[in-house]
N, CA, C and O atoms as a GROMACS GRO file, in nm:
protein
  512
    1UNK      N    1  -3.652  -5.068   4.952
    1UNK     CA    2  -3.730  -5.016   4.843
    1UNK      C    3  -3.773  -4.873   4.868
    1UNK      O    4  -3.761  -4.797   4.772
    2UNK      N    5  -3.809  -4.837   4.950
    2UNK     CA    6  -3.830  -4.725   5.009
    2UNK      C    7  -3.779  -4.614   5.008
    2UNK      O    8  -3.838  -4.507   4.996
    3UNK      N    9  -3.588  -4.646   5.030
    3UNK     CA   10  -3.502  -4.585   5.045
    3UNK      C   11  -3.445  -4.537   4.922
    3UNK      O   12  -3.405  -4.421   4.927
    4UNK      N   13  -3.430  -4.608   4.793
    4UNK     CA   14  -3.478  -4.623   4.643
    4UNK      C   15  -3.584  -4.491   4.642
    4UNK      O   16  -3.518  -4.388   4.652
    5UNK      N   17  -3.704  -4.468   4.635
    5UNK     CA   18  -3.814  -4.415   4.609
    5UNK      C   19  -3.760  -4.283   4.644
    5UNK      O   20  -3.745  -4.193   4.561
    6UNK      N   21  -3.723  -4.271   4.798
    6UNK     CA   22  -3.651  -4.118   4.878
    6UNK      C   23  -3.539  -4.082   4.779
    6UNK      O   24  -3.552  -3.969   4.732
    7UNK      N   25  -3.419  -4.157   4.730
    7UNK     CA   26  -3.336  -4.157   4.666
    7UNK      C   27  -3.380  -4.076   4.523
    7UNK      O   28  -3.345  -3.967   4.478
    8UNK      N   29  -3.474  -4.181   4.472
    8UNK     CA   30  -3.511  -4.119   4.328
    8UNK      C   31  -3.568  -3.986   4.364
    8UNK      O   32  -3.510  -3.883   4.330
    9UNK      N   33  -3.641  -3.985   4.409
    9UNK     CA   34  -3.707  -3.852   4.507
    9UNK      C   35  -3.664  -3.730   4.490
    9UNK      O   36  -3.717  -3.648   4.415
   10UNK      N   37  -3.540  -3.708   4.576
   10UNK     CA   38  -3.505  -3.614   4.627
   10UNK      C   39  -3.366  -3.596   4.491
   10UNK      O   40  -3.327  -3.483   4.464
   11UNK      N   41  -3.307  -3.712   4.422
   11UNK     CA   42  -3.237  -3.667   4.300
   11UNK      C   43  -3.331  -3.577   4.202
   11UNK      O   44  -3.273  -3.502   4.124
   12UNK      N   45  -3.455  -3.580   4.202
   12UNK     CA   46  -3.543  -3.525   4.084
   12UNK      C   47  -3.560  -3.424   4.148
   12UNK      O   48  -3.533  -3.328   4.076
   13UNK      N   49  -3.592  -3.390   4.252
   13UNK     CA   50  -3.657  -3.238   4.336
   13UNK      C   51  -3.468  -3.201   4.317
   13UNK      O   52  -3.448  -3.087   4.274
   14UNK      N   53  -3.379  -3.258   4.335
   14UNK     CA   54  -3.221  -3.160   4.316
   14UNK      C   55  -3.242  -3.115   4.186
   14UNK      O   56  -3.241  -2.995   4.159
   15UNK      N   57  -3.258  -3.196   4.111
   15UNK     CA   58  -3.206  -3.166   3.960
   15UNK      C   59  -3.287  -3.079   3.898
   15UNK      O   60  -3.248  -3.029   3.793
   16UNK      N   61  -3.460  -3.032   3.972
   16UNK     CA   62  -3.556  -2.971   3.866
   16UNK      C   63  -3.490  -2.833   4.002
   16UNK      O   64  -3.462  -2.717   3.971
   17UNK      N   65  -3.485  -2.859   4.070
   17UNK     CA   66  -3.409  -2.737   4.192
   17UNK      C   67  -3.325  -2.636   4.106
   17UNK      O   68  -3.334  -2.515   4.089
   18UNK      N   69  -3.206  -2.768   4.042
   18UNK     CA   70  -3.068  -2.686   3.984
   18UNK      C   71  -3.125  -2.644   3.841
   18UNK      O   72  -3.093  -2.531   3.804
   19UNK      N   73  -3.207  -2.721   3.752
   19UNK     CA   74  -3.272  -2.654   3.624
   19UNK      C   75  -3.340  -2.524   3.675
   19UNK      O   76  -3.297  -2.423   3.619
   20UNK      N   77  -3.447  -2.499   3.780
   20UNK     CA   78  -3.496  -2.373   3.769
   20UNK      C   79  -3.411  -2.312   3.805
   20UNK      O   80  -3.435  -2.199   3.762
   21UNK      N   81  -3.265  -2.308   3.893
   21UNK     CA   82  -3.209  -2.188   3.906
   21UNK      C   83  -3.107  -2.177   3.810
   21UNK      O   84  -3.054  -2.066   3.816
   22UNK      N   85  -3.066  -2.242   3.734
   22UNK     CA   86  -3.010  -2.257   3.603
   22UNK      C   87  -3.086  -2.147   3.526
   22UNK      O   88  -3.020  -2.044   3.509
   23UNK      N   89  -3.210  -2.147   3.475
   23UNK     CA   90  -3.292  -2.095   3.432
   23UNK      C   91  -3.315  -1.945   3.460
   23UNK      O   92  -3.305  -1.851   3.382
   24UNK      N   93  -3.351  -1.945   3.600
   24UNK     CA   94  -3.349  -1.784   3.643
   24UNK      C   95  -3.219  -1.729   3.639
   24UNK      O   96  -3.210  -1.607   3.655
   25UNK      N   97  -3.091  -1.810   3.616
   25UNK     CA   98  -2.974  -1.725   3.563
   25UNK      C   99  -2.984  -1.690   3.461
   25UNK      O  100  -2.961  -1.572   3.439
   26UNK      N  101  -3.012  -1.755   3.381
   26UNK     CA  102  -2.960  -1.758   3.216
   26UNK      C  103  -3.104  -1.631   3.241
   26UNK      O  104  -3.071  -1.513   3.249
   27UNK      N  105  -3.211  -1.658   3.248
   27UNK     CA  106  -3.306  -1.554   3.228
   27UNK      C  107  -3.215  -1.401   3.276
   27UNK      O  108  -3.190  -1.314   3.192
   28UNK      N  109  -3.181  -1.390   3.401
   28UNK     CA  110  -3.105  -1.288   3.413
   28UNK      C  111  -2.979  -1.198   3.313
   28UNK      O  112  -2.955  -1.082   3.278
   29UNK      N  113  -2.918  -1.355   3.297
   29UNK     CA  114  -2.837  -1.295   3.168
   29UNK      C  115  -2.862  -1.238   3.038
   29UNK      O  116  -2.797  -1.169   2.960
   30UNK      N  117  -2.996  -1.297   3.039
   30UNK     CA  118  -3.094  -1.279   2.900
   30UNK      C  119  -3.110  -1.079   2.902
   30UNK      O  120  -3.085  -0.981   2.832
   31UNK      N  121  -3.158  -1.111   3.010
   31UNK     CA  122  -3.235  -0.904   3.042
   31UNK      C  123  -3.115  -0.899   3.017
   31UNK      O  124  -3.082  -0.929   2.902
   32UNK      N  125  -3.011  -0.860   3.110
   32UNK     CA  126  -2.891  -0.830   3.086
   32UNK      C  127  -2.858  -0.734   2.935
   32UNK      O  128  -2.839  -0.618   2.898
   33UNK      N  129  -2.865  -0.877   2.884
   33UNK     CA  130  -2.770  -0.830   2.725
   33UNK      C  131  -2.899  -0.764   2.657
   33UNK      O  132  -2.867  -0.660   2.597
   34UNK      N  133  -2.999  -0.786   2.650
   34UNK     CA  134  -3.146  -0.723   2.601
   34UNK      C  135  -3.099  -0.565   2.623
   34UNK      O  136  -3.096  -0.474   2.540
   35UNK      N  137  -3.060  -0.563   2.781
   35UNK     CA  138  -3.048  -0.379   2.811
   35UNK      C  139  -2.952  -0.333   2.755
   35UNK      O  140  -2.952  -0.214   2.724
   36UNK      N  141  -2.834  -0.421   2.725
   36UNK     CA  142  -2.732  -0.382   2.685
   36UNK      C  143  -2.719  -0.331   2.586
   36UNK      O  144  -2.671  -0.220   2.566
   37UNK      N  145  -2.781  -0.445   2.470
   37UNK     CA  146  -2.827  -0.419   2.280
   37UNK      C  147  -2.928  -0.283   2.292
   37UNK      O  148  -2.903  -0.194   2.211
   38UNK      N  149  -3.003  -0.267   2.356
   38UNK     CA  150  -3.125  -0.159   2.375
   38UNK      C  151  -3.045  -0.015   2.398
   38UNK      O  152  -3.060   0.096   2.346
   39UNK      N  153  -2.963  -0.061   2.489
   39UNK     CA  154  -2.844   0.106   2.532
   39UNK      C  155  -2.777   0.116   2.404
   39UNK      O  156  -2.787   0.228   2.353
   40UNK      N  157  -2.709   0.029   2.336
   40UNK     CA  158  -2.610  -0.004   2.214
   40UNK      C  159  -2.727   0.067   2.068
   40UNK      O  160  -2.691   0.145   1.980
   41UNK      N  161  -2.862   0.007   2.087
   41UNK     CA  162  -2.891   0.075   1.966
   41UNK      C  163  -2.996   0.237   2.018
   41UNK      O  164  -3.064   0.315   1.952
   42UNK      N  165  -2.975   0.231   2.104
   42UNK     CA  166  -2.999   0.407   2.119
   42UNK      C  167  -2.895   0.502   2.105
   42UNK      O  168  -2.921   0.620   2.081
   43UNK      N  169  -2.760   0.453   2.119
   43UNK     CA  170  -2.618   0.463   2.099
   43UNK      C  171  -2.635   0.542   1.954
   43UNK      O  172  -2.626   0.659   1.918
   44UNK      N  173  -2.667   0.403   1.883
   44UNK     CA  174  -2.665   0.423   1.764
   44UNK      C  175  -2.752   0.524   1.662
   44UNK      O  176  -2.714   0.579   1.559
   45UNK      N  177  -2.902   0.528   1.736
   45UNK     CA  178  -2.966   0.636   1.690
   45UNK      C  179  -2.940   0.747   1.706
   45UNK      O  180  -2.968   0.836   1.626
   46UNK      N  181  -2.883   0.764   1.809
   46UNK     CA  182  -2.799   0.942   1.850
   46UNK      C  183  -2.685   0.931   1.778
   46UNK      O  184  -2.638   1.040   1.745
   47UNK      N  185  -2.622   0.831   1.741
   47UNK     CA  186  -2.503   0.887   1.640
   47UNK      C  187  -2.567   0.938   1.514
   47UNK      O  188  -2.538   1.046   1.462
   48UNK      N  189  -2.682   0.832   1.458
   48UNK     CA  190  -2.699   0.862   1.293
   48UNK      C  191  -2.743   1.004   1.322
   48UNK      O  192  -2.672   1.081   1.257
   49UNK      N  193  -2.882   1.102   1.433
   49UNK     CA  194  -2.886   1.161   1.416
   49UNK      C  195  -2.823   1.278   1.467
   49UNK      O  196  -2.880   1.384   1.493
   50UNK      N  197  -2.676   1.246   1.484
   50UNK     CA  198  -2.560   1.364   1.527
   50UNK      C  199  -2.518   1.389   1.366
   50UNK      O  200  -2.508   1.497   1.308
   51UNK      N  201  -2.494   1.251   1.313
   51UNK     CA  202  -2.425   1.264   1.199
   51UNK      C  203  -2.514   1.339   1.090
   51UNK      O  204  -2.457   1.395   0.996
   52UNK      N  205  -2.628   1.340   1.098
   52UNK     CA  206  -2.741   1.362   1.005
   52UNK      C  207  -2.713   1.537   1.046
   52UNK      O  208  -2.713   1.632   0.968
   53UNK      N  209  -2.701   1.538   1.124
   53UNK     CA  210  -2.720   1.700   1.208
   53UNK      C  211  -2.598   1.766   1.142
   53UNK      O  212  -2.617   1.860   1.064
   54UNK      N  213  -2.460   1.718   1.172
   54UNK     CA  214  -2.361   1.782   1.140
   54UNK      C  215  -2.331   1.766   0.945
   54UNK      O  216  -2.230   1.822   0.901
   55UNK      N  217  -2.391   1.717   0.881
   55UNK     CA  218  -2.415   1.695   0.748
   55UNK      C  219  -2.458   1.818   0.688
   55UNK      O  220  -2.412   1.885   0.596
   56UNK      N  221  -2.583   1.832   0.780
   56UNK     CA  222  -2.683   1.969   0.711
   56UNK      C  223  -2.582   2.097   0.742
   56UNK      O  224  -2.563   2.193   0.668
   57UNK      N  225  -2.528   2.076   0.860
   57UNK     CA  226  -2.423   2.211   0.899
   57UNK      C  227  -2.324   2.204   0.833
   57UNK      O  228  -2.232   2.280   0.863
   58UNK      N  229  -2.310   2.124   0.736
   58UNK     CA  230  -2.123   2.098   0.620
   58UNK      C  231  -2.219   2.137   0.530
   58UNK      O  232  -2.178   2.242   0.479
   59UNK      N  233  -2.320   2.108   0.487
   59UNK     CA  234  -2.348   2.128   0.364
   59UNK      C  235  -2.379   2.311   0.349
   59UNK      O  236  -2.332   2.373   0.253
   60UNK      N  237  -2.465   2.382   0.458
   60UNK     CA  238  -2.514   2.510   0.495
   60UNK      C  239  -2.362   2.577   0.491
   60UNK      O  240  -2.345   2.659   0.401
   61UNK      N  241  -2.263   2.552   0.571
   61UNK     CA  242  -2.116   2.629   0.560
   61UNK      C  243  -2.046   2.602   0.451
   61UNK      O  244  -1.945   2.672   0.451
   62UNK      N  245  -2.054   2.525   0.347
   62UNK     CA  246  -2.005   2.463   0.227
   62UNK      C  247  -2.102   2.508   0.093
   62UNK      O  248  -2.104   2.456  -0.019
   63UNK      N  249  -2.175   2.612   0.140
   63UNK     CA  250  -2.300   2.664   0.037
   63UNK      C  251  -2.192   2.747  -0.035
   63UNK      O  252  -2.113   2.820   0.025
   64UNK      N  253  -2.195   2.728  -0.170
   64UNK     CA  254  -2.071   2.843  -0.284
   64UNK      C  255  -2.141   2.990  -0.282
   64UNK      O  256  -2.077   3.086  -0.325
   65UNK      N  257  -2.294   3.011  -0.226
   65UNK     CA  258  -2.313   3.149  -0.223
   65UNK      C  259  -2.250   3.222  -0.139
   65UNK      O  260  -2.207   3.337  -0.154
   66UNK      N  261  -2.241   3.115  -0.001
   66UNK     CA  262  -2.261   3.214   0.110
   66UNK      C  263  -2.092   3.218   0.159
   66UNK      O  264  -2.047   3.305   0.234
   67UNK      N  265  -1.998   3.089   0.091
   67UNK     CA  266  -1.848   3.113   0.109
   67UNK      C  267  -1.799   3.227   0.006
   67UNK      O  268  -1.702   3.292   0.044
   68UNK      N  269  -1.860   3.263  -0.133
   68UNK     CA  270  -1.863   3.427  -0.185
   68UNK      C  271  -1.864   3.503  -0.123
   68UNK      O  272  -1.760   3.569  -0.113
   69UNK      N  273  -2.000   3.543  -0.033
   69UNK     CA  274  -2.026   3.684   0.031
   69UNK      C  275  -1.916   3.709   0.139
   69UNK      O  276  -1.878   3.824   0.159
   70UNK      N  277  -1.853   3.583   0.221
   70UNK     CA  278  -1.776   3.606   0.326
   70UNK      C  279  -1.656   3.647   0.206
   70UNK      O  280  -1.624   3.760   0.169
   71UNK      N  281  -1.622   3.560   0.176
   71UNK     CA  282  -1.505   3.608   0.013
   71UNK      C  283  -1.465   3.776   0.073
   71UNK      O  284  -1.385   3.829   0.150
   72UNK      N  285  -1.587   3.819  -0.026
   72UNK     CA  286  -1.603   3.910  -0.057
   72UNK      C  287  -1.622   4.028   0.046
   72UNK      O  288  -1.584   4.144   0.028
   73UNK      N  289  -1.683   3.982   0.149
   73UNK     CA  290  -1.621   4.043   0.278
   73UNK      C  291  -1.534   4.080   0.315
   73UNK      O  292  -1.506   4.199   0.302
   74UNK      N  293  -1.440   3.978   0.388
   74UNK     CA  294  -1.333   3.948   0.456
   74UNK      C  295  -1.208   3.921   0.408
   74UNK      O  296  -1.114   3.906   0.486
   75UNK      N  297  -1.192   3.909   0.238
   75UNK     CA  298  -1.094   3.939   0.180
   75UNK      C  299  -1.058   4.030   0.058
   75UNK      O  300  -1.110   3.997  -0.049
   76UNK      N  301  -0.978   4.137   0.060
   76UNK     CA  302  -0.989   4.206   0.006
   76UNK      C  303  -0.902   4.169  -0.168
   76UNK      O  304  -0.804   4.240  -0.193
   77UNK      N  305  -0.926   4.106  -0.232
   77UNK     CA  306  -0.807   4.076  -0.309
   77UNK      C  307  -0.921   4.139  -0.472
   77UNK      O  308  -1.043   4.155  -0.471
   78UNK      N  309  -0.841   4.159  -0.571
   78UNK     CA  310  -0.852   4.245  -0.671
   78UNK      C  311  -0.859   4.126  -0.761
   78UNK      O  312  -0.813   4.022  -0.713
   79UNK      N  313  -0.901   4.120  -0.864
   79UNK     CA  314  -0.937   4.039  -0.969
   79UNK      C  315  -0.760   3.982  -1.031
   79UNK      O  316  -0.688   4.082  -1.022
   80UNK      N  317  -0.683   3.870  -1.083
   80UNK     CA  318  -0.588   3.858  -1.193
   80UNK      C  319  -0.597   3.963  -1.280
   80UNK      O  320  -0.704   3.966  -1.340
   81UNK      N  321  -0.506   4.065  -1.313
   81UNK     CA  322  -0.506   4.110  -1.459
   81UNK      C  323  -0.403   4.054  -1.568
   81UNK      O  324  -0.311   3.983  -1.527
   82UNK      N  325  -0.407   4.063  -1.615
   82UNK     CA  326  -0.362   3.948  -1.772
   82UNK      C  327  -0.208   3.998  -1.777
   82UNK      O  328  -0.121   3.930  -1.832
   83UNK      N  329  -0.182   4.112  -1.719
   83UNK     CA  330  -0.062   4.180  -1.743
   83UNK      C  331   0.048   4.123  -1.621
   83UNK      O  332   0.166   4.151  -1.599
   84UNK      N  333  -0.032   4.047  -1.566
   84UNK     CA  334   0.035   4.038  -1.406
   84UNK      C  335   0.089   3.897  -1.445
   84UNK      O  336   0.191   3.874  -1.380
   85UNK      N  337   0.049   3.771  -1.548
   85UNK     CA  338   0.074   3.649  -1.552
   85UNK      C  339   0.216   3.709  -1.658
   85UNK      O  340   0.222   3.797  -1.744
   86UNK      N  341   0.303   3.629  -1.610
   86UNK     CA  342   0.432   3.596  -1.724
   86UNK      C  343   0.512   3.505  -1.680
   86UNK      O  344   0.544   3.504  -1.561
   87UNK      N  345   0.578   3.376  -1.804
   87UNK     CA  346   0.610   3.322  -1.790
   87UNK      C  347   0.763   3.282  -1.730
   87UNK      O  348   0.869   3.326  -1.775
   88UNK      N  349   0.747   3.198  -1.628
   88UNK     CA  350   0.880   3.191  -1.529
   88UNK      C  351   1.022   3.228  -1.628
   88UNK      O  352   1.096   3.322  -1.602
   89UNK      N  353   1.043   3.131  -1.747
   89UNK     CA  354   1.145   3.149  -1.824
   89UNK      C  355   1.173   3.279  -1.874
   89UNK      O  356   1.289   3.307  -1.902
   90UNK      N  357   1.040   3.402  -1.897
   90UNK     CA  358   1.089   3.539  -1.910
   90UNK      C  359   1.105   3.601  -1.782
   90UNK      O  360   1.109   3.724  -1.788
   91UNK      N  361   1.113   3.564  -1.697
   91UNK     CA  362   1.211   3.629  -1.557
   91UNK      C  363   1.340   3.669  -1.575
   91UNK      O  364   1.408   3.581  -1.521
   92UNK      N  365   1.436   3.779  -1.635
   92UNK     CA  366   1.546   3.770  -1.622
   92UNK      C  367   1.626   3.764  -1.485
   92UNK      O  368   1.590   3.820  -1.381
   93UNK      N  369   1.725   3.697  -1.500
   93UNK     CA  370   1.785   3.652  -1.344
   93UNK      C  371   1.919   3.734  -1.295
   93UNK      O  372   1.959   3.769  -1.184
   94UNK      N  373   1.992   3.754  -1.486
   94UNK     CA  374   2.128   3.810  -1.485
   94UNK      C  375   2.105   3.976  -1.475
   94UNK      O  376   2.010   4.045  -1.514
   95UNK      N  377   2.193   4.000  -1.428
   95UNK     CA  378   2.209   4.166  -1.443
   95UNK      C  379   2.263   4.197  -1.574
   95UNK      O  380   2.359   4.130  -1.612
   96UNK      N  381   2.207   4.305  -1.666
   96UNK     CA  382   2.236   4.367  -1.791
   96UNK      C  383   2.291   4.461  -1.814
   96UNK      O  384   2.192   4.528  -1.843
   97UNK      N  385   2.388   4.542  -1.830
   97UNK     CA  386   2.435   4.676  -1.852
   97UNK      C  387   2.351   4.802  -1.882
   97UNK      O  388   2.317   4.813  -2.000
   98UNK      N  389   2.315   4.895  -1.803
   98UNK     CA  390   2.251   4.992  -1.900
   98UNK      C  391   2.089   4.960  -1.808
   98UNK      O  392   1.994   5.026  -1.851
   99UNK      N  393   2.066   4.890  -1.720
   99UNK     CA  394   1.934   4.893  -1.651
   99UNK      C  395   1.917   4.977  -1.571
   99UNK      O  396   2.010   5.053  -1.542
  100UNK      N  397   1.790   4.988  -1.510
  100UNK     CA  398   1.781   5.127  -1.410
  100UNK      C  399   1.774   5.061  -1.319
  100UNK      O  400   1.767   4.939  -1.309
  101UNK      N  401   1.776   5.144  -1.242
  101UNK     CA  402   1.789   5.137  -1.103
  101UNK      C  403   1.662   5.042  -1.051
  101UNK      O  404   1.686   4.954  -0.969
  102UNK      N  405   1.541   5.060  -1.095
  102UNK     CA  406   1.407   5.005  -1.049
  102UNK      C  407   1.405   4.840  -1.122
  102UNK      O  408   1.333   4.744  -1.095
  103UNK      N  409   1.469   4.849  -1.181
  103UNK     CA  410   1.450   4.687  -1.285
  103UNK      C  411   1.580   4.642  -1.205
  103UNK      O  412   1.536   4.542  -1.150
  104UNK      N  413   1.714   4.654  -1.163
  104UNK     CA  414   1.746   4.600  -1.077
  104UNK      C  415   1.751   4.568  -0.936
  104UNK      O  416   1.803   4.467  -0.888
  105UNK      N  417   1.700   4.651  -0.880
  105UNK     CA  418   1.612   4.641  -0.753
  105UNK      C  419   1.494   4.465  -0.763
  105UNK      O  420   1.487   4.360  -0.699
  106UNK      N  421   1.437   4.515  -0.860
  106UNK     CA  422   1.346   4.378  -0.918
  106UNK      C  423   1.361   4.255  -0.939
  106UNK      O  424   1.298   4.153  -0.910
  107UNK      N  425   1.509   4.293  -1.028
  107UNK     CA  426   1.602   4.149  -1.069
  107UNK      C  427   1.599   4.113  -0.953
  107UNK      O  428   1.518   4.023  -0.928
  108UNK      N  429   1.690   4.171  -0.832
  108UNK     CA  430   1.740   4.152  -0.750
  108UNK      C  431   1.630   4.058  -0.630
  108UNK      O  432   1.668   3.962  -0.562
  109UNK      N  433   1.503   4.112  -0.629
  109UNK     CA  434   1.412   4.054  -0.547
  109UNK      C  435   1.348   3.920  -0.585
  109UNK      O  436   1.291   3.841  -0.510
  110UNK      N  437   1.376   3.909  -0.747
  110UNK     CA  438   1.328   3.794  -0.802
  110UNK      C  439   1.423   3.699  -0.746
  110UNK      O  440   1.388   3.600  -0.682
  111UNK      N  441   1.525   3.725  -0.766
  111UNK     CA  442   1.641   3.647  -0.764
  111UNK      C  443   1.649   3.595  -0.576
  111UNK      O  444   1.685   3.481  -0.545
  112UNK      N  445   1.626   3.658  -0.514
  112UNK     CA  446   1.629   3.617  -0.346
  112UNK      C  447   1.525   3.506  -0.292
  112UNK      O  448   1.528   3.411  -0.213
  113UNK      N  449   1.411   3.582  -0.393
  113UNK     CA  450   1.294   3.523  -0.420
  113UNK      C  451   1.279   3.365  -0.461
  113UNK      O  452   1.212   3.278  -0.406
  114UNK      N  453   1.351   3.357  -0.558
  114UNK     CA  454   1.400   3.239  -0.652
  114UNK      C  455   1.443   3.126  -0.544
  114UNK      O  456   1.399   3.012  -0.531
  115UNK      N  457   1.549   3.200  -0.466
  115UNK     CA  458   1.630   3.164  -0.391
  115UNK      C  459   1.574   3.093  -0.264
  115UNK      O  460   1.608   2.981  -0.226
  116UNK      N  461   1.477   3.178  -0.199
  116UNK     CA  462   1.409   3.132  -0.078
  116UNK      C  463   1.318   2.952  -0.152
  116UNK      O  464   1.332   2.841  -0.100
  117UNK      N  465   1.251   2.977  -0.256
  117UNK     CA  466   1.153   2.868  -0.326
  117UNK      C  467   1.288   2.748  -0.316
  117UNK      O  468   1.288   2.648  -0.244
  118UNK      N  469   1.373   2.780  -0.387
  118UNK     CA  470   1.495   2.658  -0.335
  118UNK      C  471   1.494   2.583  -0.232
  118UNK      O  472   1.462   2.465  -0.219
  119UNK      N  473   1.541   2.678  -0.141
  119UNK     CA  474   1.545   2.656   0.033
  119UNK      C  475   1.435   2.579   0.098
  119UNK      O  476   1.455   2.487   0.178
  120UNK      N  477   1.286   2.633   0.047
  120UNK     CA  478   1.173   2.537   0.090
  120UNK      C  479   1.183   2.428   0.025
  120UNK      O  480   1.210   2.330   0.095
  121UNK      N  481   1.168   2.407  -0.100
  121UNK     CA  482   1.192   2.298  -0.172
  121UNK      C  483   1.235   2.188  -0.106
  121UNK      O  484   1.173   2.085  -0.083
  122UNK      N  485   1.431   2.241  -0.054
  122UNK     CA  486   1.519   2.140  -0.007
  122UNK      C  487   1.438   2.127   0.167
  122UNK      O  488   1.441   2.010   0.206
  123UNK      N  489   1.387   2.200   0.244
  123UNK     CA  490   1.352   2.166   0.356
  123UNK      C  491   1.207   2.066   0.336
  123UNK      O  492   1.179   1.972   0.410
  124UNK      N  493   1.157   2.094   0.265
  124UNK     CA  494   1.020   2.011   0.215
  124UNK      C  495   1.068   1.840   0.153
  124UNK      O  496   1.012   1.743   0.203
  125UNK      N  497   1.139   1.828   0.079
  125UNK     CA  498   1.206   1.723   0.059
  125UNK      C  499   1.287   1.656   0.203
  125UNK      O  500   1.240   1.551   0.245
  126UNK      N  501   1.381   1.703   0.261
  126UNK     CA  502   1.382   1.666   0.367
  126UNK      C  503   1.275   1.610   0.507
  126UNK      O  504   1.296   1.532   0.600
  127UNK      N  505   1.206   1.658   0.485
  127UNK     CA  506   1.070   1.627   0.582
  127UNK      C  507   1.032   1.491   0.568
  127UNK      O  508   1.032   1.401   0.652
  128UNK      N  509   1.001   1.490   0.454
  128UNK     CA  510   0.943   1.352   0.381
  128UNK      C  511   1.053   1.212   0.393
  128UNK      O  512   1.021   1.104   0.343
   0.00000   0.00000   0.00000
């Protein structure tokens, strides 16, 4: 009977033995992932406010005043004049009898011109 009593005994002092260190694991594992989620959402607050940061700097370089003034700086280009638009189909392409010298020179550049837009065309189609 005795031996019974030691028996039951020392099974209950094993088993509350293996529950508390059961316990102080899982507790360990617990901190663990706690530090982990804690690193993960500080992670996350330095992203929103990277992203928040680089927003205000797209929006400040993306200002239509201040991409004008550089414009207007740094490139020198002259307004469209109305005289400068004409339509592709009035391009003459053929040579005419009786032209000068400066209008075929012109033809002539349109026409090379013409020629190169081809060439990209067919290399641009090819790519794809």
């Amino acid at each position: 009977m005795n031996s019974t009593k030691t028996a039951t005994l020392s099974l209950w002092v094993t088993l509350t033995c293996l529950v508390g260190f059961g316990m102080f694991v899982m507790k360990n594992q617990v901190q663990n992932l706690e530090h982990e989620l804690a690193r993960i959402n500080r992670n996350i607050q330095d992203d929103v406010k990277t992203i928040h940061v680089l927003k205000a700097e797209w929006s400040h370089l993306n200002n239509p005043s201040r991409l004008r003034k550089l414009a207007n700086k740094h490139i020198a280009l002259n307004p469209v004049q109305a005289e400068q638009i004409i339509n592709y189909s009035a391009l003459p392409f053929e040579y005419q009898p009786g032209e000068s010298d400066r209008r075929m020179i012109a033809r002539q550049n349109i026409n090379s011109q013409a020629e190169r837009n081809k060439q990209l065309k067919r290399l641009v189609k090819a790519q794809r």
